[in-house]
C-alpha positions as CSV (number, residue, x, y, z in Angstrom):
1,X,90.8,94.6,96.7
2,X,90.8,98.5,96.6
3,X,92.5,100.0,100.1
4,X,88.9,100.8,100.8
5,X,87.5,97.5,101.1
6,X,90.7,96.5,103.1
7,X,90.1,99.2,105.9
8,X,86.0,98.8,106.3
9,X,87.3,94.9,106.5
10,X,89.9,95.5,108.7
11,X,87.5,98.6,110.9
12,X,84.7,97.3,110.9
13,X,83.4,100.5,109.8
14,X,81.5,101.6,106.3
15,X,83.8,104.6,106.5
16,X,87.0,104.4,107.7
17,X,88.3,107.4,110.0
18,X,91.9,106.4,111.0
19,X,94.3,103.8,110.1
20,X,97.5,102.8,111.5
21,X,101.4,104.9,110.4
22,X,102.8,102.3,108.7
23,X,99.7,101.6,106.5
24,X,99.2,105.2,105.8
25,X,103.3,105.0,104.8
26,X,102.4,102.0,102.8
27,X,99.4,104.1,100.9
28,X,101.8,106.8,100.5
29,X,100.2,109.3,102.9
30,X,102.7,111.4,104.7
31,X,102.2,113.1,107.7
32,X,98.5,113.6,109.6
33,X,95.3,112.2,107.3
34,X,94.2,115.2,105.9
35,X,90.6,116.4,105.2
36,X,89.5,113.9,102.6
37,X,91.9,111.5,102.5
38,X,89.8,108.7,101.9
39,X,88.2,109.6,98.7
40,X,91.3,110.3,97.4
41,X,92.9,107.1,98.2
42,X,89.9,104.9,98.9
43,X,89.3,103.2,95.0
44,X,93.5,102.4,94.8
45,X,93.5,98.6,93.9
46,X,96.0,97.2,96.3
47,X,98.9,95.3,94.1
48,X,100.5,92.2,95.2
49,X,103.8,94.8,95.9
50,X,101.7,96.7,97.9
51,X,100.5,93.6,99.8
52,X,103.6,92.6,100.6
53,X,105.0,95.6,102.0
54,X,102.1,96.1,104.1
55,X,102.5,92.8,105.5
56,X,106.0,93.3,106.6
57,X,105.2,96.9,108.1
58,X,102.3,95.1,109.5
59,X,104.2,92.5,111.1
60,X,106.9,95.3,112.6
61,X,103.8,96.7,114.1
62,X,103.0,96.3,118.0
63,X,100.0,97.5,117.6
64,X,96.8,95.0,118.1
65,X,95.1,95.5,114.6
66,X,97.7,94.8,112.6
67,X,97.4,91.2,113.3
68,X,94.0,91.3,112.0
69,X,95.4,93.5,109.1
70,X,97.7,90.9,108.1
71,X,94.7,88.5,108.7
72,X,92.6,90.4,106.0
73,X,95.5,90.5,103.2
74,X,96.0,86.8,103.7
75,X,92.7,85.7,103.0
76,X,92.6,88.1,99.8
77,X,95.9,86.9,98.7
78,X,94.1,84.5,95.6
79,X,92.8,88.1,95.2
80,X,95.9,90.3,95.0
81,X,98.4,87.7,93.8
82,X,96.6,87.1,90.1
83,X,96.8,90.8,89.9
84,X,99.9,91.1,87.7
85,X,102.9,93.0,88.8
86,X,103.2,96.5,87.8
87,X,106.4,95.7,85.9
88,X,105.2,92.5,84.3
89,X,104.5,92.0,80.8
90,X,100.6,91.3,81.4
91,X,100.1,94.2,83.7
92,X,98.3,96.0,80.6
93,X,96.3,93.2,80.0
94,X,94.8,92.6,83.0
95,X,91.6,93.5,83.9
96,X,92.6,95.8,87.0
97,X,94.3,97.9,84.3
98,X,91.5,97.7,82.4
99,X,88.9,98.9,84.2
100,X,90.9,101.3,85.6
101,X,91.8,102.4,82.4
102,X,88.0,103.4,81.0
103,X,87.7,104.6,84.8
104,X,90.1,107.0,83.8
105,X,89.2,108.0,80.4
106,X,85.6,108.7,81.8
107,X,86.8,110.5,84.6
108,X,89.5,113.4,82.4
109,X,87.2,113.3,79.4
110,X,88.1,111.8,75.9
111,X,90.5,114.1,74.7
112,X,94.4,114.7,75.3
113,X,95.3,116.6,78.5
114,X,98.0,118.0,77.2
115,X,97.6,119.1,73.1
116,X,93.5,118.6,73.2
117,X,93.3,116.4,70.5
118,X,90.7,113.6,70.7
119,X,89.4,110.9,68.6
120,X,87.3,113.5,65.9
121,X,90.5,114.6,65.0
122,X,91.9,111.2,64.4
123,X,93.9,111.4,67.7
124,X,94.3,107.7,69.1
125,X,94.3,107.7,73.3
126,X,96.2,106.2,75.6
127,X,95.9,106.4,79.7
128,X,99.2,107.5,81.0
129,X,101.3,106.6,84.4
130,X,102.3,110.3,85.2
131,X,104.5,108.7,87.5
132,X,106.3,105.3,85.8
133,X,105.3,102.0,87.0
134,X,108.7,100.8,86.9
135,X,109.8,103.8,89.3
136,X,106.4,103.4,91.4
137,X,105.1,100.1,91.2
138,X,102.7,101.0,94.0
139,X,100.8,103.7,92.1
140,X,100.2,101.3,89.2
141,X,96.7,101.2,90.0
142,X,95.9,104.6,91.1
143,X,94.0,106.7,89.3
144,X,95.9,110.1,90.9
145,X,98.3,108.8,88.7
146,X,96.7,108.8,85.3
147,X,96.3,111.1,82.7
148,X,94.9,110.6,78.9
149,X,97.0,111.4,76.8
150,X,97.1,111.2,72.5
151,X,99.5,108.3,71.6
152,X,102.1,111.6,70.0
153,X,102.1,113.2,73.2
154,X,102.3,110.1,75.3
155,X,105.4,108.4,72.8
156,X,106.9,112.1,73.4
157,X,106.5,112.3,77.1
158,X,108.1,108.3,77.4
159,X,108.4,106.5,80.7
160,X,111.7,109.2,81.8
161,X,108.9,112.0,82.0
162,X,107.1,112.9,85.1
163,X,104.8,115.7,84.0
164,X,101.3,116.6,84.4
165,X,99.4,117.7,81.9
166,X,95.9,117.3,83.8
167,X,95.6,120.9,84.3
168,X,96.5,122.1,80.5
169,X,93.1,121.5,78.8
């Protein structure tokens, strides 16, 4: 379930406008929704982490649509909960990952984003976490926080590295 299926379940609505603080916390929006907001966070699949912690920010919530928030996320729990975790073994496996994965290599082009190599020079590519998944589960399946990468650059940058090379080629 991607946080944009939750919120048209949850709204009502074909396109959400609002949603409530601790969701937006959970989503990792800080401050006022900004202009476009939504297609930037809209196609995150929502992890069984993620789940969770929504649930219990949900349930802390007075407000009257988080009971049907907590509603949605337990009728897609078969959904979320054969998502792997973003620290287990079969998280690269799955088929989350691996859809996002060609998402992403379609989306930043077939070359590395931070030498330029690609496969005609023998390069072999790999989709990056710019940010780790073993430091931020949550942004697992975000694709804000890919990058391609060649497998040299990538084995050089390791899982210590937070930088973004998006903007070099």
């Amino acid at each position: 379930m991607r946080i944009i299926d939750y919120l048209e379940a949850k709204y009502g609505v074909g396109n959400a406008t609002t949603m409530l603080s601790c969701e937006a916390r959970v989503f990792g929006i800080r401050g006022k929704l900004q202009k476009g907001w939504l297609s930037r966070i809209g196609s995150v699949e929502i992890t069984p982490d993620m789940a969770n912690k929504l649930k219990a920010e949900l349930a802390r919530s007075s407000a009257v649509s988080a009971v049907t928030g907590i509603q949605i996320l337990n009728s897609a729990w078969i959904e979320l909960k054969s998502k792997p975790a973003a620290n287990s073994r079969d998280f690269l496996q799955s088929k989350a990952w691996k859809r996002l994965r060609l998402i992403a290599l379609n989306a930043h082009g077939r070359k590395c984003q931070c030498c330029g190599a690609g496969p005609e020079n023998g390069a072999v590519l790999n989709v990056d976490h710019i940010k780790p998944r073993s430091l931020f589960p949550l942004l697992a399946l975000s694709l804000g926080n890919l990058q391609v990468l060649c497998s040299d650059c990538n084995e050089g940058k390791g899982n210590w590295d937070m930088t973004d090379c998006r903007k070099a080629y």
